[in-house]
N, C-alpha and C positions, 0 to 999 in steps of 0.2 A: 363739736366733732372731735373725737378722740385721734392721737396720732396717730396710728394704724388705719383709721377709715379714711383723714386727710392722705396718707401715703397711698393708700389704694385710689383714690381719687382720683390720683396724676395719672393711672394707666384704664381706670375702667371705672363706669360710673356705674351706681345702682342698677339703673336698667341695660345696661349694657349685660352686668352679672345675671342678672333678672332672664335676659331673653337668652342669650348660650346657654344658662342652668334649664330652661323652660325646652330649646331646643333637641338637649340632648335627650331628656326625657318623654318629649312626644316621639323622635325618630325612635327611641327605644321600642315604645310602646305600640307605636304603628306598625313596625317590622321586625321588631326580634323575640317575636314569641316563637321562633318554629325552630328554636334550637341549630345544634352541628348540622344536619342534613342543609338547612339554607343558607349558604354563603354568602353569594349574595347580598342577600337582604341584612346579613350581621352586619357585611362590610359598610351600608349606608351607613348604620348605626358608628362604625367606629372610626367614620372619615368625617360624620358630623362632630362626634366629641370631638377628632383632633383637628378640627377646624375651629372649635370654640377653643379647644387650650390656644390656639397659636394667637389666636386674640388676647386672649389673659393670660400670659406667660408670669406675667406681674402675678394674681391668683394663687397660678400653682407653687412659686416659691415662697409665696407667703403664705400657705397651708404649712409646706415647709420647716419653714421658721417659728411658727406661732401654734399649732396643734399641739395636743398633748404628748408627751412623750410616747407612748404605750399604744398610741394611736398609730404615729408617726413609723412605730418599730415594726406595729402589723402590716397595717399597709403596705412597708418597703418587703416585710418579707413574703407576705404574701405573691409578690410579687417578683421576687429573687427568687423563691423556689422555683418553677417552671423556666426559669435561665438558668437554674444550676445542671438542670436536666439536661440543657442545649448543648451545655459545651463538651467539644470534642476532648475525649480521652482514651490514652494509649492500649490495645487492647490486651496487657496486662491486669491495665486495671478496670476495665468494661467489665471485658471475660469473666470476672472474679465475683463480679454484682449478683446475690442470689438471683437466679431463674432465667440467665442469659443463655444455659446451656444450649435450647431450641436458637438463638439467634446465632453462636459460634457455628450449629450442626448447620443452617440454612446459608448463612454465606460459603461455610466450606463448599457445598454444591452447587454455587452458584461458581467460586472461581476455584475451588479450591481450597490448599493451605494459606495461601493466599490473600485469598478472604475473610478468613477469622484473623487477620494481619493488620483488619485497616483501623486507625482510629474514630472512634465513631463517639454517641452521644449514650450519656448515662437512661435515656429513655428508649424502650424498642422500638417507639415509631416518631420520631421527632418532628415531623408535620401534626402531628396530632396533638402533641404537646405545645408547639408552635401557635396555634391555632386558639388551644384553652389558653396560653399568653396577649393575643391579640385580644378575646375575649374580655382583658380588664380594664382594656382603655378606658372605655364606657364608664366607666363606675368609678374607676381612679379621675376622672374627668369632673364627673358632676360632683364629687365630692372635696374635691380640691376648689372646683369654682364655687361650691355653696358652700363651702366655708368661710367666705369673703363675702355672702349676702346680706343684705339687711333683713333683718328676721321678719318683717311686713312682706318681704315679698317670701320669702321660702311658705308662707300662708299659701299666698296666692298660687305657687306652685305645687301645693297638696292639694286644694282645689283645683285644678288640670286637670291631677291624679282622680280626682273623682268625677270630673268629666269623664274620663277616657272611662272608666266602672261603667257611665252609663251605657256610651259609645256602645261597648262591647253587650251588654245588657242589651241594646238595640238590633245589632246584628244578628243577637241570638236569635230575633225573634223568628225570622225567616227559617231559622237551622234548625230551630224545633220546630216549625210548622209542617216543615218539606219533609223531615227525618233526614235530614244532610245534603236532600239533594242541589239546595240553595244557599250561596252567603257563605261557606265554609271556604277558607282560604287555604288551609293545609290539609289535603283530603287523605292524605296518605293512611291515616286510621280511621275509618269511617265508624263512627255509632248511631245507627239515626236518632234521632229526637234528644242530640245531645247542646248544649250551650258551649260554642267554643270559644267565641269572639274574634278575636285577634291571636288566638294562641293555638299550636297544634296541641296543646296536651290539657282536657279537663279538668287535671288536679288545676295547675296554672292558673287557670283560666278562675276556677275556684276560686284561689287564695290572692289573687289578683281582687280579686271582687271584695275580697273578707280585707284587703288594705285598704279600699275606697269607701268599703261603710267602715274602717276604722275613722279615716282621715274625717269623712262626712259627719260621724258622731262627735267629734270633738273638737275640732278647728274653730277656730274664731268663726262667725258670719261675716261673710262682705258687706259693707255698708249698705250696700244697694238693696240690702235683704233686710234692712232694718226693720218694716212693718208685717212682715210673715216669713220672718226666718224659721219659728219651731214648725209650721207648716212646712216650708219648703225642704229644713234637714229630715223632718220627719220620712215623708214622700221619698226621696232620695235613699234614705238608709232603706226604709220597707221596700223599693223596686229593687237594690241592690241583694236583698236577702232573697228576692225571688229569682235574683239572676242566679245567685250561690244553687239553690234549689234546685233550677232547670241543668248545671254543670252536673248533676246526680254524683256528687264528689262528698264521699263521705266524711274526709277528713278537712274536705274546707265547711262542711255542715257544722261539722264541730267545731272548728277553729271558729267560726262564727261566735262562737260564743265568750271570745277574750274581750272582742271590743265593748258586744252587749254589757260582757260583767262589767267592763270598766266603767262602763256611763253608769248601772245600778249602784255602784260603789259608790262615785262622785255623787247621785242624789241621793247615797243613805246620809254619808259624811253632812253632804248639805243641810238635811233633813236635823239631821243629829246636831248640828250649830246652830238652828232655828232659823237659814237664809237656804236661798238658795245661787249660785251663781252661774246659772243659765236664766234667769229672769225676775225680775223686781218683783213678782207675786210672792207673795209668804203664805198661799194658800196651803193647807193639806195635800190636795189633790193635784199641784201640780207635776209632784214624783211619778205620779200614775197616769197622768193623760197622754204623753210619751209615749209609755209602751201602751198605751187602750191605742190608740192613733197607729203606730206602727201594725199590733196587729188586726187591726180593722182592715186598713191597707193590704198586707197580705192574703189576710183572708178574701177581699174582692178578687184581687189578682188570679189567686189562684183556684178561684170556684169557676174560672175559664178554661181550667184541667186539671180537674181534682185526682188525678189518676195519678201525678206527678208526684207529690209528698211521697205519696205511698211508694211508687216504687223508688225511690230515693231509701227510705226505711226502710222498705225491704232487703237492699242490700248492705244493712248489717244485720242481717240473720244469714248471710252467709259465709260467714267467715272469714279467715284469710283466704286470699287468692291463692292456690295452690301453684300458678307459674311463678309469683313473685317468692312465696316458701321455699322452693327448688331452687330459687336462684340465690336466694341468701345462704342456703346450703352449701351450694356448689364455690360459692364467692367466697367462701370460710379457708376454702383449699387453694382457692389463687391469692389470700391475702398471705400464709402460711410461706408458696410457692416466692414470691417475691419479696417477702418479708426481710429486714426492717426496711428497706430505704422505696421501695415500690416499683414500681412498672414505669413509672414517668406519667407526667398530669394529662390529662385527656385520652387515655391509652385505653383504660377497663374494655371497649367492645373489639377490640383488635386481642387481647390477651387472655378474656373469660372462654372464649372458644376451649381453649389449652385444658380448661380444669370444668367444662360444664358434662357431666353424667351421661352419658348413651341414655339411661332409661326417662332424663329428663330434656331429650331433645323434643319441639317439636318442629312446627316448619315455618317459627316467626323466632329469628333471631332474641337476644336478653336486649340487646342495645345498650340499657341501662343496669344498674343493680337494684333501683327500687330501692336505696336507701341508702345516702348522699356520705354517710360515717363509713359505711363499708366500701363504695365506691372510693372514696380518699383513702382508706386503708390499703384497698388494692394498686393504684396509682401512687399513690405521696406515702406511704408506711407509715415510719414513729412520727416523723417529721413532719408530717401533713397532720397527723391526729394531736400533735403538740401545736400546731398553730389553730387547728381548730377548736381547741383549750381553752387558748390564749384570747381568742376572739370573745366565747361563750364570759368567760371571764371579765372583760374586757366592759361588756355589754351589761353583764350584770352589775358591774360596779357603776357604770354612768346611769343604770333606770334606779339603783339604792340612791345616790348621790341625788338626782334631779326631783328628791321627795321634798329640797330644800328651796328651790326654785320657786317663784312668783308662777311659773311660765309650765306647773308639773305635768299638769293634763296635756298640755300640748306635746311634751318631752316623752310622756308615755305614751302617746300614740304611735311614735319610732320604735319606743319597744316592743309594744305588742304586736305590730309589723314583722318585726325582727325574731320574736318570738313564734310566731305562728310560722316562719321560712323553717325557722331551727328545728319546729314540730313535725311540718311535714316531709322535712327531711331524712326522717325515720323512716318513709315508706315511699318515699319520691324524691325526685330529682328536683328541687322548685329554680334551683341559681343555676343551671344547665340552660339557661336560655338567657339574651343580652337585657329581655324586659323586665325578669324580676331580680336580676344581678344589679340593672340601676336604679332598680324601686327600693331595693335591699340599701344599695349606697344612699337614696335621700331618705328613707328612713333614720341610716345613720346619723344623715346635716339634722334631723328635726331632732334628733335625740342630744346630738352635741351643742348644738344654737339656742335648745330650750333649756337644758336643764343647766346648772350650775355651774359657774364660776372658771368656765373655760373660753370664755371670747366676752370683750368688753363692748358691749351694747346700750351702755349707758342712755344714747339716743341716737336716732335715726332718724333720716326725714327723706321722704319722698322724695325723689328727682321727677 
């Protein structure tokens, strides 16, 4: 045992780390799929993480100390923006911030001169911003305590993660059978015959699904699956792709398709060395029985409603959504309107009102912008698009790096996680909600813990 794991020791033992990292992540996953509108339900999520820090306080300053620099820089500023927002400033210099004009004109009518007098906060609505702050606990939490795990257990905590795939895959079943009128927990947008699970939004719900057949295709087997493990992962990915299916989510259809390539790759590579390492067979046919098995599987599953596929394909034959086009439109003249420094973080549905079209009103609010780069633009300006730079960057250099790693395919399955959020972020909101903000952070522990030469795991032993 290495000094670092002896020193962690004295404050928290493997399973100690094991069960708070394992907690936060089910309370994510159980209640914070329903995004801002459910308070609530975030707040379980962000009184359990800081119930599990105040256990490992030990953890978090040794994330602290010991994490990559680059890592350490994001994180904190990550997290410093939304406080730079908070603080109160003289309204000199408020007043001056592009696009304050409507806030000096609304307090003068409220008090007066008065009132364009008082000092207030660099963001126009600062509970709103307050709120995307409370938002990171969660994630700054599990990522601080799983960077202190022993890498056998953050395994076992991507299996949870592919539990909880099924979980939701299960609930589906009822909310497609009823057309919503059953099992849907956030009804607020009703689509019948749609897959939600645990999440108010079917993209989510989607790309939720496309992280559990990631984790499910590539994770080590639990021992206890030693004698029908490619059975059992097989099973498990095939119902997960039919849960992706039932979410009629186009862009988790496709996003389906990173984890797929990466397992193809791993059996060409294998193929191409003359071994394979997913099994002692050196048959031909083992690279193919996989996928003949997975879609066998599918195909049973779904000759129980062959209607399904189809309308899933059908909608990409219709193009872009013409509410979400109008909105990116209109989003172009409120990032313009607040431009460089932003509106303040969590603000866009409070400030799109200001700049969206008459001819593109209808009678369902934007809420969102429908694509996560423009929505930061609007809110956080240069400074939010230079931290989300810094991040994409960040990520790309540890999935380069961890080609060197004994431990690669496991390091890449973080990435392709992390890469499919990034993808659907172009057309959705995916980290708008506390469940895939903390699936996005352990992503990050599997991509950090796996891949190269940033935490010394020489050995580890079971407690």
């Amino acid at each position: 045992m290495n000094t670092q794991e002896s020193s962690l020791s004295h404050s928290a033992s493997p399973r100690s780390l094991f069960l708070a990292t394992a907690a936060i992540l089910v309370f994510a996953l159980a209640f914070g799929g329903g995004g801002s509108k459910y308070g609530l339900a975030n707040l379980l999520v962000q009184i359990a993480a800081l119930t599990a820090l105040s256990f490992h306080r030990h953890a978090f300053f040794e994330f602290w100390k010991s994490a990559p620099l680059a890592l350490r820089a994001l994180v904190g500023l990550s997290v410093l923006l939304p406080v730079l927002y908070l603080i109160p400033l003289p309204p000199s210099v408020w007043s001056a911030l592009p696009g304050r004009e409507l806030v000096v004109q609304s307090l003068e009518l409220i008090d007066g001169e008065a009132g364009a007098n008082i000092w207030t906060s660099a963001s126009v609505d600062p509970i709103r911003t307050l709120l995307a702050l409370t938002a990171l606990i969660a994630p700054v939490a599990l990522l601080t305590i799983g960077w202190n795990m022993p890498r056998d257990r953050i395994i076992t905590i991507g299996w949870i993660a592919v539990g909880f795939g099924l979980i939701n895959f299960l609930l589906g079943i009822p909310q497609v059978l009823t057309n919503s009128s059953t099992g849907v927990i956030y009804p607020e947008n009703p689509m019948p015959g749609i897959l939600f699970g645990t999440f108010a939004n079917r993209n989510s719900t989607g790309l939720f699904l496309v992280a559990a057949l990631s984790l499910a295709a590539l994770l080590p087997a639990p021992v206890q699956w030693a004698r029908n493990a490619m059975i059992l992962r097989v099973t498990l990915c095939a119902l997960l792709i039919v849960g992706i299916v039932l979410t009629r989510s186009r862009t988790a259809l496709v996003l389906s398709l990173l984890p797929l390539g990466l397992v193809a790759f791993r059996l060409i590579l294998a193929r191409i060395k003359g071994r394979s390492s997913l099994t002692t067979s050196r048959s031909p046919w083992i690279a193919v029985v996989p996928a003949v098995l997975v879609l066998a599987i599918v195909g049973l599953v779904l000759a129980a409603s062959p209607g399904r596929l189809g309308m899933v394909l059908d909608r990409f034959n219709d193009g872009p959504e013409d509410a979400r086009v109008y909105i990116w439109d209109d989003g172009a003249y409120a990032v313009d309107r607040y431009w460089p420094l932003g509106s303040g973080t969590g603000t866009f549905d409070e400030v799109f009102q200001i700049d969206e079209s008459l001819e593109n009103l209808s009678v369902r609010r934007a809420g969102r912008a429908h694509n996560d780069y423009l929505e930061v633009a609007i809110e956080a300006g240069l400074p939010g698009l230079v931290l989300i730079a810094g991040w994409l960057v960040l990520l790309a250099w540890l999935s380069w790096r961890a080609r060197i790693s004994d431990d690669r395919w496991i390091a890449w399955v973080g990435s392709v996680i992390l890469l499919a959020i990034a993808l659907q972020s172009v057309t959705d909101y995916p980290l708008r909600n506390q469940s895939l903000l903390v699936l996005a952070s352990f992503a990050l522990v599997v991509l950090l813990r796996f891949g190269a030469g940033f935490h010394s795991d020489a050995k580890e032993v079971r407690s």
